[in-house]
ChimeraX commands (.cxc) that place a marker at each C-alpha (Angstrom):
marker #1 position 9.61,-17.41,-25.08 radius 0.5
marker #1 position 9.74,-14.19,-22.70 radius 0.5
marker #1 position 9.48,-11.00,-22.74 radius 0.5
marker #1 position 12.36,-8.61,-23.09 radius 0.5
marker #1 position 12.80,-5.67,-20.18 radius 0.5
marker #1 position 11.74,-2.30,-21.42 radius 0.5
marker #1 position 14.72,-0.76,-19.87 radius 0.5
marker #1 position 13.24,1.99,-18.87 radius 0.5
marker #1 position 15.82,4.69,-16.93 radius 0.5
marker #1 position 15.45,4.67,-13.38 radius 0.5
marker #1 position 15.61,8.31,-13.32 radius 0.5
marker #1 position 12.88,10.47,-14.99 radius 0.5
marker #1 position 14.59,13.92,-15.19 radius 0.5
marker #1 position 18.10,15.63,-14.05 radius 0.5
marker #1 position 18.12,18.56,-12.90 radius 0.5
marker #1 position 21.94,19.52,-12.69 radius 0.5
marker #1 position 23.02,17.06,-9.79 radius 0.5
marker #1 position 19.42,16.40,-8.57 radius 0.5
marker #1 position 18.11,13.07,-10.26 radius 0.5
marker #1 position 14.17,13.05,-9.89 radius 0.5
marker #1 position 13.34,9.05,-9.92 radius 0.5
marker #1 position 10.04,7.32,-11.21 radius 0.5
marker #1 position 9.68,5.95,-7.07 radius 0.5
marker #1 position 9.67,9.30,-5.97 radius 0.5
marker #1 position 7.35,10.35,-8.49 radius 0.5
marker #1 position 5.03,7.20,-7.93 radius 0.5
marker #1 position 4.94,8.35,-4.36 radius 0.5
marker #1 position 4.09,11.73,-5.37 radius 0.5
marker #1 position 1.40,11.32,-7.90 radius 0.5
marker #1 position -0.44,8.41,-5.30 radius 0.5
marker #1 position -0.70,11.45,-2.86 radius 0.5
marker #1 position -1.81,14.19,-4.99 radius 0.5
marker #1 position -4.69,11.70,-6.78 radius 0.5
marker #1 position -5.45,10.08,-3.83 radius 0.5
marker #1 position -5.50,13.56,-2.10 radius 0.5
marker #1 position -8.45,15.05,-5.26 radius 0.5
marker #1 position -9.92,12.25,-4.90 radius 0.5
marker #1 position -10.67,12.04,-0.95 radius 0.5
marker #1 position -12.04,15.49,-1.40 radius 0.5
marker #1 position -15.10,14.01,-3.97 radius 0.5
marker #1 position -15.13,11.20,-1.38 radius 0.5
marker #1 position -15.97,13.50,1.38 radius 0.5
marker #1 position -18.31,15.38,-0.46 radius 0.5
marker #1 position -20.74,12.54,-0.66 radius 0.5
marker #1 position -21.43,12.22,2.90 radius 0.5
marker #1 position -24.32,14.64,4.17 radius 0.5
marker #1 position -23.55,13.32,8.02 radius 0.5
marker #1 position -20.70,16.33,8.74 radius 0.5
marker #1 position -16.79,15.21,9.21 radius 0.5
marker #1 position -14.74,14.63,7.57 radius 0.5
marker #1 position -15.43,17.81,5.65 radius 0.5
marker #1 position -12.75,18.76,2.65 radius 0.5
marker #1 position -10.71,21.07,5.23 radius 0.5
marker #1 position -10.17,17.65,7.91 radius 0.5
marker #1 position -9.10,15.87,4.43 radius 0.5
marker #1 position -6.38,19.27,3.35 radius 0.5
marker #1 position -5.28,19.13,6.78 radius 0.5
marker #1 position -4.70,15.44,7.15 radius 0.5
marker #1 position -2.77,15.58,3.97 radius 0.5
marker #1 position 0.59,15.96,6.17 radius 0.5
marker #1 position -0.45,13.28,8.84 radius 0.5
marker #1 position -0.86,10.89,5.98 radius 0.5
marker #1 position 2.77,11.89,4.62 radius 0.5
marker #1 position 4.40,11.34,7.85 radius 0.5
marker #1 position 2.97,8.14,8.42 radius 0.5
marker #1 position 3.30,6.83,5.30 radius 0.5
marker #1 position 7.14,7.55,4.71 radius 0.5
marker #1 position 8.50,6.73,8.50 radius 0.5
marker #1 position 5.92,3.46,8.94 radius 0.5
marker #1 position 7.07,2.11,5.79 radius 0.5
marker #1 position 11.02,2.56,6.70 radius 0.5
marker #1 position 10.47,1.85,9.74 radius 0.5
marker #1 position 8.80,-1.08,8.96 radius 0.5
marker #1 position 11.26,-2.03,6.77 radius 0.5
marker #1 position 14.31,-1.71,8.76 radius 0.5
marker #1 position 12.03,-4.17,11.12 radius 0.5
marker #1 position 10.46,-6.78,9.21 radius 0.5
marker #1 position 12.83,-7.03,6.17 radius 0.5
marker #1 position 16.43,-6.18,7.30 radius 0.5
marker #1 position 16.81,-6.13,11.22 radius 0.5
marker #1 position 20.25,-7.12,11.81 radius 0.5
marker #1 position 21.72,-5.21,8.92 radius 0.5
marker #1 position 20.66,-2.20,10.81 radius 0.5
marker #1 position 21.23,-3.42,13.98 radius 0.5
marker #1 position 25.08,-3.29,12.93 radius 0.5
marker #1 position 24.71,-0.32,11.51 radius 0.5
marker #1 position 21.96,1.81,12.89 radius 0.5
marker #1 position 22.81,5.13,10.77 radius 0.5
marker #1 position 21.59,3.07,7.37 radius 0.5
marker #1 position 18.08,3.38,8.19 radius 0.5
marker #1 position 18.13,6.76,7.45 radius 0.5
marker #1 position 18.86,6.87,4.23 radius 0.5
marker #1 position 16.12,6.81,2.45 radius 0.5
marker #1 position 17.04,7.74,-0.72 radius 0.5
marker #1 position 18.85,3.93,-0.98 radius 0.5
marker #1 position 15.57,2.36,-1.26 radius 0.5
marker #1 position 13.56,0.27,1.44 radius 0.5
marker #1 position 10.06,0.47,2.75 radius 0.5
marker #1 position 7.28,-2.01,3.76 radius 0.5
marker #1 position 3.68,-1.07,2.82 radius 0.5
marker #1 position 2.80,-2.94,5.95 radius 0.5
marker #1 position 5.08,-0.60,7.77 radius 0.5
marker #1 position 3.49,2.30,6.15 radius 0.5
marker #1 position -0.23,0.56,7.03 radius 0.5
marker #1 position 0.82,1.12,10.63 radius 0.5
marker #1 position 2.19,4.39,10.56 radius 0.5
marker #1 position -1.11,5.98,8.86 radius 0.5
marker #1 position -3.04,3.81,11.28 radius 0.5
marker #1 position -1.66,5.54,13.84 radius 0.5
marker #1 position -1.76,9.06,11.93 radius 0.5
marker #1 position -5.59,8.43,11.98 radius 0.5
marker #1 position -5.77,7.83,15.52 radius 0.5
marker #1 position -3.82,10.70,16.75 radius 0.5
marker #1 position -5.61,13.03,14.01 radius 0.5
marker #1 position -9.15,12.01,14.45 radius 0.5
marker #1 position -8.35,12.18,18.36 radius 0.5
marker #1 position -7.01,15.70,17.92 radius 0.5
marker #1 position -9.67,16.88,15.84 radius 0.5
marker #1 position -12.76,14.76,17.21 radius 0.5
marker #1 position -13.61,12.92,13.90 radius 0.5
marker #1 position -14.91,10.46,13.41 radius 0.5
marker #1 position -12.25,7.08,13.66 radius 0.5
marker #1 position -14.16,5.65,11.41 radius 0.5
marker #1 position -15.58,7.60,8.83 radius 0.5
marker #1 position -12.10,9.36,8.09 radius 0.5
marker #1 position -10.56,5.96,7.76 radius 0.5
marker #1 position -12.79,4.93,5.12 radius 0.5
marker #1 position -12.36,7.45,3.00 radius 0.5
marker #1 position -8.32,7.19,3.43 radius 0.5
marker #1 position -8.68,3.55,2.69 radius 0.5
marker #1 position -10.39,4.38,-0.45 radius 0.5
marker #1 position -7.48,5.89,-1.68 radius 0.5
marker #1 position -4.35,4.02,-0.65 radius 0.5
marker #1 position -4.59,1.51,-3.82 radius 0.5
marker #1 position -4.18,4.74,-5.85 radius 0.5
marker #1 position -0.74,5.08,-4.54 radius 0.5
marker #1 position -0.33,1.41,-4.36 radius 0.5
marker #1 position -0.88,1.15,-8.43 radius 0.5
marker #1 position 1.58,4.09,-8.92 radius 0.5
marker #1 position 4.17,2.39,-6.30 radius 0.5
marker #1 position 4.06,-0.93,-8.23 radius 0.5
marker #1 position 4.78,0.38,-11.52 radius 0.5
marker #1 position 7.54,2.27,-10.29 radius 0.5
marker #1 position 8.95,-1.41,-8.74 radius 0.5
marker #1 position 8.78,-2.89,-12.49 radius 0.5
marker #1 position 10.41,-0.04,-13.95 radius 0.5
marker #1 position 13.32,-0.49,-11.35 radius 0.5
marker #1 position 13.57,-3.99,-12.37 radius 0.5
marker #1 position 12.90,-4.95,-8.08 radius 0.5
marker #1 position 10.36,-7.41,-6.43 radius 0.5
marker #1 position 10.15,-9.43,-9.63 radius 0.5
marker #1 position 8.66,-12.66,-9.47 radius 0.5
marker #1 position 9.73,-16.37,-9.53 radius 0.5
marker #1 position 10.73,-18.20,-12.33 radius 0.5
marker #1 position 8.17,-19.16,-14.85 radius 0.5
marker #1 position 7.57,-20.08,-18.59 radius 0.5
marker #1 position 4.42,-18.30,-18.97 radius 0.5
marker #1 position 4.38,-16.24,-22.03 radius 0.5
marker #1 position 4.47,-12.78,-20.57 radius 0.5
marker #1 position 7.19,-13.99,-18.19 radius 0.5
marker #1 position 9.97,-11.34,-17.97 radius 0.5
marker #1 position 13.86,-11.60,-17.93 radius 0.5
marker #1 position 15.12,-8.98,-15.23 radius 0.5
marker #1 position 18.29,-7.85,-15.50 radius 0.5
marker #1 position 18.96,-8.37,-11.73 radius 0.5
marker #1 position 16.96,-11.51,-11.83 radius 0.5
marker #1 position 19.30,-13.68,-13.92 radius 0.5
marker #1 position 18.91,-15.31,-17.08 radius 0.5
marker #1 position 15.65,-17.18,-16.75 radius 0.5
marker #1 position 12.03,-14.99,-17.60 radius 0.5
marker #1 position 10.06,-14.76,-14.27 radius 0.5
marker #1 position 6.38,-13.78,-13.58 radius 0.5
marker #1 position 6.28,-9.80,-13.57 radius 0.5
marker #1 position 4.80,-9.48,-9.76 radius 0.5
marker #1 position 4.60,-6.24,-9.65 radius 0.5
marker #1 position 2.45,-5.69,-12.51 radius 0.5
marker #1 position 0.06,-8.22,-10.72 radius 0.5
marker #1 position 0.00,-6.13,-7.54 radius 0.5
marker #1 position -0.32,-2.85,-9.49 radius 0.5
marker #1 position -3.60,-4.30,-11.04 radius 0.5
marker #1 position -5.40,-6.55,-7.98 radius 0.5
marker #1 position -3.87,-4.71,-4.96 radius 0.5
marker #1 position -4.37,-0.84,-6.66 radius 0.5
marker #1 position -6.37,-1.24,-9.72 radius 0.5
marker #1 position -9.14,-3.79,-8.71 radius 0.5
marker #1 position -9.00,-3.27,-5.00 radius 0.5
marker #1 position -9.76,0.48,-5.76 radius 0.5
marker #1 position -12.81,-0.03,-8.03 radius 0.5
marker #1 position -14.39,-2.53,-5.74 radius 0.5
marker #1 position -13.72,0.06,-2.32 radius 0.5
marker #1 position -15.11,2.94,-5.00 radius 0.5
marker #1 position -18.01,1.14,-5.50 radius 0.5
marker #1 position -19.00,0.06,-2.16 radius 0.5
marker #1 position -18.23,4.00,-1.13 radius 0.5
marker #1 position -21.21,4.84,-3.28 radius 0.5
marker #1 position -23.54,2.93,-2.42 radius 0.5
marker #1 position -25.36,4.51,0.72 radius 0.5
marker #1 position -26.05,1.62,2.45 radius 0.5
marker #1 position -22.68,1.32,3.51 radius 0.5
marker #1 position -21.20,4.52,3.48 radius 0.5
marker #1 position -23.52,5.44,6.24 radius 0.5
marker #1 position -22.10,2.20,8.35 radius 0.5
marker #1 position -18.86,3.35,8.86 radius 0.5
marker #1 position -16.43,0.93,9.03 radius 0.5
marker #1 position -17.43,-1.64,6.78 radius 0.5
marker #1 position -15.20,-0.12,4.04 radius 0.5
marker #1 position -11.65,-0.15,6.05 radius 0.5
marker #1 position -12.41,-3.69,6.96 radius 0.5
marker #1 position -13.20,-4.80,3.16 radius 0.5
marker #1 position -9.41,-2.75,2.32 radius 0.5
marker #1 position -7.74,-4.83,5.44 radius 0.5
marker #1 position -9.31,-7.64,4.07 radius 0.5
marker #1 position -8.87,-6.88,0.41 radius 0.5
marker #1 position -5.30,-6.17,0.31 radius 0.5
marker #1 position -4.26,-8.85,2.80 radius 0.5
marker #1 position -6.08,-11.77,0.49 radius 0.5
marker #1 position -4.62,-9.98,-2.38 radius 0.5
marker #1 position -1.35,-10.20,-1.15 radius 0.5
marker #1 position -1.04,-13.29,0.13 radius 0.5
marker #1 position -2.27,-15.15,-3.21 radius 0.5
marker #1 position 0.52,-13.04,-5.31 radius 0.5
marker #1 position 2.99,-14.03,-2.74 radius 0.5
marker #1 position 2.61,-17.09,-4.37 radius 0.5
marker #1 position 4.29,-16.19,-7.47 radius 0.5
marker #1 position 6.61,-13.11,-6.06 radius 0.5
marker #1 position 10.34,-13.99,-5.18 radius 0.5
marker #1 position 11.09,-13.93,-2.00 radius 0.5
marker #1 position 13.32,-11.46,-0.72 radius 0.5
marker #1 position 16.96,-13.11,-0.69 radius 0.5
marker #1 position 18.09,-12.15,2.83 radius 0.5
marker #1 position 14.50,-13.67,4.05 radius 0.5
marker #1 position 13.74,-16.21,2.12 radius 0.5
marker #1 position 10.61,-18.45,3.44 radius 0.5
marker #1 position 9.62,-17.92,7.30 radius 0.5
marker #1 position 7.73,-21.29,7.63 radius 0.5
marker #1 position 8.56,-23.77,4.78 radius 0.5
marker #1 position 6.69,-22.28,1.60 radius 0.5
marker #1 position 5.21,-19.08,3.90 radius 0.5
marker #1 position 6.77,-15.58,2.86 radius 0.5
marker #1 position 7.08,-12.80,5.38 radius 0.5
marker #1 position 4.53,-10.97,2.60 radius 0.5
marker #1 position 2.13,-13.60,3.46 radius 0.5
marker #1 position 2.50,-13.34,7.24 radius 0.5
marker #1 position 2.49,-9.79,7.61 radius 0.5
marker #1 position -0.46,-9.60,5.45 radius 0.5
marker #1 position -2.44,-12.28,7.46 radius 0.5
marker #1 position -2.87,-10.19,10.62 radius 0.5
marker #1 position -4.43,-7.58,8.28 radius 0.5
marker #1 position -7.28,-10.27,7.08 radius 0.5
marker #1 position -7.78,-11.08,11.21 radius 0.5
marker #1 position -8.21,-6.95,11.74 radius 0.5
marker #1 position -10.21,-6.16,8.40 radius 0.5
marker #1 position -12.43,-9.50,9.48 radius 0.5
marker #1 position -13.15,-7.43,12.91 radius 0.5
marker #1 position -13.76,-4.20,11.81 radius 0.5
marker #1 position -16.56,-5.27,9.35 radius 0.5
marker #1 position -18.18,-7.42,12.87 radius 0.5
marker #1 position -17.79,-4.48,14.79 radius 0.5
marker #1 position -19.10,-2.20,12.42 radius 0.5
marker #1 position -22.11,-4.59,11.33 radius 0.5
marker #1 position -22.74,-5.18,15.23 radius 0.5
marker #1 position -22.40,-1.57,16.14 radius 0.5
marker #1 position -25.07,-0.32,13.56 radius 0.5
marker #1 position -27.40,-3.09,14.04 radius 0.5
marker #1 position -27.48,-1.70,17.99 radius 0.5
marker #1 position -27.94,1.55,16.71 radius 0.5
marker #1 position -30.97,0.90,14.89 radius 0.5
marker link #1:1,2 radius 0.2
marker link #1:2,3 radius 0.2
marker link #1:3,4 radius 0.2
marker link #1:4,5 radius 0.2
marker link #1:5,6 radius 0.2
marker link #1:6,7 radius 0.2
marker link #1:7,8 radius 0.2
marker link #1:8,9 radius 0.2
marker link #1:9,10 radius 0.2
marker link #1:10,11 radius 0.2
marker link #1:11,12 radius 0.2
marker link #1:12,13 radius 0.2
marker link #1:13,14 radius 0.2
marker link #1:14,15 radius 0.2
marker link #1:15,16 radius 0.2
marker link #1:16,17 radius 0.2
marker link #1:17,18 radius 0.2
marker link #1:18,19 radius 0.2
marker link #1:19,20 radius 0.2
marker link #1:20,21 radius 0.2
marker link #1:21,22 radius 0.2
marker link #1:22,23 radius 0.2
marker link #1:23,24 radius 0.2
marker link #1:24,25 radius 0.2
marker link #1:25,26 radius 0.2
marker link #1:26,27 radius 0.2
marker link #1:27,28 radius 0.2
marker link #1:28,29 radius 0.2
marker link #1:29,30 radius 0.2
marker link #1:30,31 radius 0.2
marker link #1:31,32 radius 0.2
marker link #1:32,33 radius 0.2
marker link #1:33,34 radius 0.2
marker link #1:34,35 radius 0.2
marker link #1:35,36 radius 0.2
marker link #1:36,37 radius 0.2
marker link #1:37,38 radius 0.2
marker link #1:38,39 radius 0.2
marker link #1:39,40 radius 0.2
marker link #1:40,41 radius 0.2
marker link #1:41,42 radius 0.2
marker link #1:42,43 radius 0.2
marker link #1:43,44 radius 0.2
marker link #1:44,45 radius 0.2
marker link #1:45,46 radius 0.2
marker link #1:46,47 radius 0.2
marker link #1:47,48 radius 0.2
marker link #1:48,49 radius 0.2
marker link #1:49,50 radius 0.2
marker link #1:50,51 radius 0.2
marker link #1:51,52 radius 0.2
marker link #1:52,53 radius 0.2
marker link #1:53,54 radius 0.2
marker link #1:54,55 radius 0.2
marker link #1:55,56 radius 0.2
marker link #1:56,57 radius 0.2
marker link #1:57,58 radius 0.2
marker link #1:58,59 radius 0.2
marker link #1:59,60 radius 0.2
marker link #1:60,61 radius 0.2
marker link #1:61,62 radius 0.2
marker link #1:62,63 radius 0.2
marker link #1:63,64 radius 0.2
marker link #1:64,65 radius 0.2
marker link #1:65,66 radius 0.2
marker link #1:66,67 radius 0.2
marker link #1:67,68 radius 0.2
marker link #1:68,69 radius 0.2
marker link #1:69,70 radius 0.2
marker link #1:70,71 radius 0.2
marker link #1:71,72 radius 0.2
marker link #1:72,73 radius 0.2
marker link #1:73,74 radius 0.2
marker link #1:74,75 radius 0.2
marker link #1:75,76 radius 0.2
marker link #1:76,77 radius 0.2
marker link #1:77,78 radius 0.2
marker link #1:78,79 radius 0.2
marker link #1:79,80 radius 0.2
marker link #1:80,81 radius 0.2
marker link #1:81,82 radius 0.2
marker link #1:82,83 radius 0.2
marker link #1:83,84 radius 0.2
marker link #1:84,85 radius 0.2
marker link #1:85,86 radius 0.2
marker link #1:86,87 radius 0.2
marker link #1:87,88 radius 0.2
marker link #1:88,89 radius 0.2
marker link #1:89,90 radius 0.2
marker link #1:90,91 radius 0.2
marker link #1:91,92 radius 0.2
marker link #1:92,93 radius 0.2
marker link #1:93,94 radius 0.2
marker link #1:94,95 radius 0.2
marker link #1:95,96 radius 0.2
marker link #1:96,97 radius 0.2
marker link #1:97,98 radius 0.2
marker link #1:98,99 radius 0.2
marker link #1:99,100 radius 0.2
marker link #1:100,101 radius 0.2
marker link #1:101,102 radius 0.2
marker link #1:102,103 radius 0.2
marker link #1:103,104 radius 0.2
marker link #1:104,105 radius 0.2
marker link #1:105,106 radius 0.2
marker link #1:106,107 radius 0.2
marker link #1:107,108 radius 0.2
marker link #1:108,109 radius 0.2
marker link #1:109,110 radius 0.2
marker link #1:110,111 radius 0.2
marker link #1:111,112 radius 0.2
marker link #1:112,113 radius 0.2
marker link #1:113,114 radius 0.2
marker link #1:114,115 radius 0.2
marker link #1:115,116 radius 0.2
marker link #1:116,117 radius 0.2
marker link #1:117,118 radius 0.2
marker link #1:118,119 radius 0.2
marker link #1:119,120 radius 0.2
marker link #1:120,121 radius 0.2
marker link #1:121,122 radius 0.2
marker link #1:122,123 radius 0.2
marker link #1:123,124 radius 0.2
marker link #1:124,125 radius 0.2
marker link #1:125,126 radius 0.2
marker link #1:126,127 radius 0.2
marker link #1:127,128 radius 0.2
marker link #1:128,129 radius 0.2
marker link #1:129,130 radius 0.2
marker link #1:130,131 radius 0.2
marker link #1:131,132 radius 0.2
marker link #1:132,133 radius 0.2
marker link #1:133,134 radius 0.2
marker link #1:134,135 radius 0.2
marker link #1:135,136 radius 0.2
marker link #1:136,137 radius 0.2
marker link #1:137,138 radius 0.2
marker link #1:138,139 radius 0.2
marker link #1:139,140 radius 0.2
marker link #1:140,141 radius 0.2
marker link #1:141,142 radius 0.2
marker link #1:142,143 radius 0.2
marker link #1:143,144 radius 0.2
marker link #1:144,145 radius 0.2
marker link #1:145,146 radius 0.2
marker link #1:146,147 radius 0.2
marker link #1:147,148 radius 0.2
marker link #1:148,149 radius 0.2
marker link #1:149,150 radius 0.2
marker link #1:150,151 radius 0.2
marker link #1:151,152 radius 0.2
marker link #1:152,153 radius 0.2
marker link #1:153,154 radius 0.2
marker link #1:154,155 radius 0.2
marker link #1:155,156 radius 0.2
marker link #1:156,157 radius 0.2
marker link #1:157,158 radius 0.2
marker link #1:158,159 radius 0.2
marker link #1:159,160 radius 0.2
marker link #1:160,161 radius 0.2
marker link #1:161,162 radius 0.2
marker link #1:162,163 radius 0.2
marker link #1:163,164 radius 0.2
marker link #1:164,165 radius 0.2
marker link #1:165,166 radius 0.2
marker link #1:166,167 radius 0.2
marker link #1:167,168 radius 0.2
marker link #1:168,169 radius 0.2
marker link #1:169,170 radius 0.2
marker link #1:170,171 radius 0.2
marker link #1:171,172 radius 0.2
marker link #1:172,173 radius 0.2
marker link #1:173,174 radius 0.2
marker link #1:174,175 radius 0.2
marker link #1:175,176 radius 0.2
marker link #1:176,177 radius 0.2
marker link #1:177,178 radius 0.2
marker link #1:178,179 radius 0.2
marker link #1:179,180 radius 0.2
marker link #1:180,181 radius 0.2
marker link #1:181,182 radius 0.2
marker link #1:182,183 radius 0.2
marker link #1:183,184 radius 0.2
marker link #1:184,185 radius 0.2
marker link #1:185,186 radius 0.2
marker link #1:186,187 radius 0.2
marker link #1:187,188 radius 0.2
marker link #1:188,189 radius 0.2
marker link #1:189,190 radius 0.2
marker link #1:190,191 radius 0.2
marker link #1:191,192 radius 0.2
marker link #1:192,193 radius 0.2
marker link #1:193,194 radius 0.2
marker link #1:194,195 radius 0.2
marker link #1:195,196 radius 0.2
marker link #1:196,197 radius 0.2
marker link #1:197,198 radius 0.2
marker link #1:198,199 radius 0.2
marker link #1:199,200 radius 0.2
marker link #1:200,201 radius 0.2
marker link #1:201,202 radius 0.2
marker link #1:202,203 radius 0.2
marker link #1:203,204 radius 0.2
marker link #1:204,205 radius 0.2
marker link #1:205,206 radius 0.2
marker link #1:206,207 radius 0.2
marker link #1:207,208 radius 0.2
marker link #1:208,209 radius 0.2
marker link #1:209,210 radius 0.2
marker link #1:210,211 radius 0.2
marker link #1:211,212 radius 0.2
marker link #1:212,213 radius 0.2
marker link #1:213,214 radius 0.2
marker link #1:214,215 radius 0.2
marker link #1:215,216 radius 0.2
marker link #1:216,217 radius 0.2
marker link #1:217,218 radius 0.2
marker link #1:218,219 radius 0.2
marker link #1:219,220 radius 0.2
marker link #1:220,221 radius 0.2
marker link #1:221,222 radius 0.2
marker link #1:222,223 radius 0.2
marker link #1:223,224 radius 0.2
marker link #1:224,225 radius 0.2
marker link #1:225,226 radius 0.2
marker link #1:226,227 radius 0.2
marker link #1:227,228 radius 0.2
marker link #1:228,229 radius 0.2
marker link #1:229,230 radius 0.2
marker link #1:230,231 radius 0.2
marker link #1:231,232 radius 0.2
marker link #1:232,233 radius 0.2
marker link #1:233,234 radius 0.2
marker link #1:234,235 radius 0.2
marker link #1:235,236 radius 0.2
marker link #1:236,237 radius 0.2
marker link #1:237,238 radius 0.2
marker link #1:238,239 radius 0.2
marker link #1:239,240 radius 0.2
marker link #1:240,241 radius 0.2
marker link #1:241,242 radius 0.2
marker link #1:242,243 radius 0.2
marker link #1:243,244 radius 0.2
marker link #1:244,245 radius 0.2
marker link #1:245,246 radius 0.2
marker link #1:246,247 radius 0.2
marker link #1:247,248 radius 0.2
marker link #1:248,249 radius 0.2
marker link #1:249,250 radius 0.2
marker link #1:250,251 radius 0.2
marker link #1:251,252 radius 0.2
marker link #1:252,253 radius 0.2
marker link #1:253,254 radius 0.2
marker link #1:254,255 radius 0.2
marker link #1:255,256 radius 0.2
marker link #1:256,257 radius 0.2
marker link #1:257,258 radius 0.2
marker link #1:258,259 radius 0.2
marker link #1:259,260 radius 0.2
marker link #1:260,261 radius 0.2
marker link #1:261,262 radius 0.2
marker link #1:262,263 radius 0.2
marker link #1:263,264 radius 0.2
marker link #1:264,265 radius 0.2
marker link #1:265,266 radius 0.2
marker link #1:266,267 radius 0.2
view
């Protein structure tokens, strides 16, 4: 037995010929949470920047490199020689298509340039930031299920879902298993480690554990996503999900050392 689609309309409002989608709004609530909430975040710390004006004014920075890495990325990873043919496609937006690894490069980069501009902190300002990306990865996810995209593979567990662009056969509901391990759970556990002190104070440590965190997260629910049809597997059962993801593991893995190793010196 499975589970019906809720149906839910694509668009939340109309406003004359403007249609106002649940994506866009996904997109908008991650950055306005995410946003409140790096303010508490960078009200904890007693040891100067990032104070709440470097978070206000990184706000854009974030934007930027969120919305080009991620199309970017996409036209890139996903769908090269579509766009390749066609070059004008990739900017359109509005037709759907970005890579959260994409966008994890592009606000990688925004915190470079930023920090460099303003002389923060790398690391501090990066932990805080990576705090807050599952917000807007929970918000992003739902928004996936409601446009019936990403589902999963074909299953017969009970909450198995028929899609309508999925066929006839129930398949797992992916996205509602990112939403909770790669914004939900991933978020509580970076929360938590932001409180305590301890680690706060060794700045680093919490970027590596959302590298880490994410890419482990991903690559198990991989497992049970479809693959995209254009892709397909990379390397027999291997999903370009699961690659992409694996480098982030690698990275997170080196932050923590150099964070751990750098402190340690310091003391």
């Amino acid at each position: 037995m499975a589970l019906s689609f809720p149906n839910i309309d694509p668009v939340a409002l109309s406003l004359g010929p403007l249609d106002i989608r649940w994506y866009s709004l996904a997109y908008l609530a991650g950055f306005l949470i995410g946003w409140k909430v790096a303010l508490y975040l960078s009200g904890l710390s007693k040891n100067g920047r990032p104070t709440r004006e470097d978070i206000d004014n990184f706000l854009p920075f974030a934007v930027l490199g969120v919305i080009l890495g991620g199309r970017i990325g996409y036209v890139l990873f996903y769908q090269s020689s579509v766009y390749l043919n066609d070059p004008l496609q990739a900017l359109k937006i509005w037709q759907g298509g970005m890579s959260f690894h994409g966008g994890t490069i592009g606000v990688i980069l925004a915190l470079i340039l930023f920090a460099r501009i303003q002389k923060i902190p790398l690391l501090r300002l990066s932990d805080i930031v990576c705090v807050v990306v599952p917000i807007g990865l929970f918000f992003g996810r739902i928004a996936n299920f409601i446009n019936g995209e990403l589902f999963g593979r074909v299953s017969n567990v009970p909450w198995a879902v028929v899609f309508p662009y999925g066929g006839a056969e129930p398949r797992h509901p992916s996205q509602l298993y990112e939403a909770i391990l790669e914004g939900a759970v991933l978020f509580v556990i970076l929360l938590f480690l932001y409180h305590k002190k301890s680690i706060r104070e060794r700045s680093g440590i919490i970027s590596g554990a959302f590298l880490m965190g994410y890419g482990l997260f991903r690559m198990f629910i991989e497992f049970y996503r479809q693959p995209d049809e254009y892709l397909g597997f990379i390397f027999g059962s291997i999903s370009m999900g699961q690659l992409l993801s694996l480098p982030m593991v690698l990275l997170g893995a080196g932050v923590i050392t150099y964070s751990c190793r750098r402190n340690n010196k310091a003391k």
